[in-house]
C-alpha positions as CSV (number, residue, x, y, z in Angstrom):
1,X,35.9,-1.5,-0.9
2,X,36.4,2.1,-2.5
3,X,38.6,4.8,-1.0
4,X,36.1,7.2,0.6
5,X,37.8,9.8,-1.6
6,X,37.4,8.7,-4.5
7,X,33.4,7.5,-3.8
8,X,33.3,11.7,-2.6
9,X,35.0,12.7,-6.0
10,X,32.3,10.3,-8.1
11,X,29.3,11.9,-6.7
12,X,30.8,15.4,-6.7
13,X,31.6,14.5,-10.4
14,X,27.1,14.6,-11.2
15,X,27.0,18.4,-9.1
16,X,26.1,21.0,-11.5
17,X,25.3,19.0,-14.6
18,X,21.9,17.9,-16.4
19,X,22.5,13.3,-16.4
20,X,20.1,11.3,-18.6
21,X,18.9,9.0,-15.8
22,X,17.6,6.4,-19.0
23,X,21.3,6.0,-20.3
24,X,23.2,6.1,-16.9
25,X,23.2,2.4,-17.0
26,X,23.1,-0.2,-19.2
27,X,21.0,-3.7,-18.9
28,X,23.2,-6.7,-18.0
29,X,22.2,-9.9,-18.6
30,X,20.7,-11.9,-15.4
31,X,21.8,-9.3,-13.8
32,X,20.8,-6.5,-11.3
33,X,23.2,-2.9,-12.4
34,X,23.1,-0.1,-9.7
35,X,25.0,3.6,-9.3
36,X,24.4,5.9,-6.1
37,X,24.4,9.4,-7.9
38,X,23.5,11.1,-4.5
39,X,25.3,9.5,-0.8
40,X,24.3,12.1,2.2
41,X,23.9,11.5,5.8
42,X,20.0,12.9,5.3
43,X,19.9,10.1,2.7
44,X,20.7,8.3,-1.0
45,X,19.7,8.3,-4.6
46,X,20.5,5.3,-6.7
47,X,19.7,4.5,-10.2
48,X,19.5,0.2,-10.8
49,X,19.0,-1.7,-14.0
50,X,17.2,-5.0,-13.6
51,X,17.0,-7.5,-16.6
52,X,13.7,-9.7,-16.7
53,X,13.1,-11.9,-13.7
54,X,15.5,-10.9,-11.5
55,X,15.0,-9.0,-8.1
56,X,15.3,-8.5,-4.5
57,X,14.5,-10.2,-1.9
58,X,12.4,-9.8,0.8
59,X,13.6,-7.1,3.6
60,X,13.1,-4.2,5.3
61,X,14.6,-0.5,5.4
62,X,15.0,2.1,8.4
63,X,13.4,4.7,6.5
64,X,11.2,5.5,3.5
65,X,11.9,5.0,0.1
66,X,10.6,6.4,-3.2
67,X,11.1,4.1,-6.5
68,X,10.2,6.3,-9.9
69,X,10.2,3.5,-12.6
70,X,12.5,5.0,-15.4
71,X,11.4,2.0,-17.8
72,X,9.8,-1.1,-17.6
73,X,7.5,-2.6,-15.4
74,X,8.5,-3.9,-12.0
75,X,6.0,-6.0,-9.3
76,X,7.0,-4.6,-6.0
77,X,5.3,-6.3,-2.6
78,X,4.6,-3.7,0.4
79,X,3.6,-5.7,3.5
80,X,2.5,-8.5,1.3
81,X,0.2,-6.3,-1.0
82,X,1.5,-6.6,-4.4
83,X,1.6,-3.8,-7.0
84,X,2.3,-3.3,-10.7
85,X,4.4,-0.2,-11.1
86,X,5.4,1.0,-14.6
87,X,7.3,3.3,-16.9
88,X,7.3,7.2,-15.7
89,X,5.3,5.7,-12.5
90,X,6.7,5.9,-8.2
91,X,5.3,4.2,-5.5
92,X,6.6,5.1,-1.4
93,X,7.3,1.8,0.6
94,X,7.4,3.2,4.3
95,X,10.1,2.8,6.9
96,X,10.0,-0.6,8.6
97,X,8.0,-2.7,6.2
98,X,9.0,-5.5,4.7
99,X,9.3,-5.5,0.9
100,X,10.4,-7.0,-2.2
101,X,11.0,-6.3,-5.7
102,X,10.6,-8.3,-9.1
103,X,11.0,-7.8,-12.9
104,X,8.2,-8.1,-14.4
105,X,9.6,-6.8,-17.6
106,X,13.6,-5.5,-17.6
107,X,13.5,-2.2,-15.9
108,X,15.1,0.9,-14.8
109,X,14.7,2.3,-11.1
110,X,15.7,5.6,-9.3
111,X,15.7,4.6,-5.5
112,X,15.6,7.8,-3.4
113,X,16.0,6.6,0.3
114,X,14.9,9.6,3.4
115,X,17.1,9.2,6.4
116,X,15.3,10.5,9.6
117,X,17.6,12.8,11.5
118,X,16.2,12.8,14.6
């Protein structure tokens, strides 16, 4: 596991400065990449780099989560409904239900989840 420190000296290393989200990470083979950018209590931002066919699994979240599709084309399953979501493309998958996603083609993903503060 990280020092907290150094995880808080990362992410204060992208304040204040333009990032390419395309060439932030690099395709691994067979492989799933990620990199939080953003780590708050409201919420996160990550960036993830999926090479063809692979994916996640099933699950669900606590709170809603916006995808934007950087590049590629990803099949991503809301509640069992199945949509194709592409290049330059986002789609919300609410709090609570379940969902999965695959690579259709490799792709790039910026996952922004909301925290509720209530």
């Amino acid at each position: 596991m990280e020092d907290k420190n150094f995880m808080t000296k990362k992410l204060e290393n992208n304040q204040n400065k333009v990032l390419n989200l395309e060439k932030m990470l690099n395709y691994q083979k067979n492989s799933i990449v990620s990199r939080e950018i953003v780590n708050k209590k409201s919420g996160t931002v990550t960036i993830f780099a999926f090479d063809k066919g692979q994916g996640l699994s099933e699950h669900t979240a606590p709170y809603d989560a916006m995808v934007y599709i950087i590049d590629g084309e990803a099949e991503i399953t809301i509640s069992g409904k199945s949509f194709i979501v592409k290049s330059g493309e986002i789609i919300i998958m609410p709090a609570n239900k379940p969902h999965k996603l695959t690579a259709v083609k490799k792709f790039k993903m910026l996952l922004v989840m909301i925290k509720s503060l209530k």
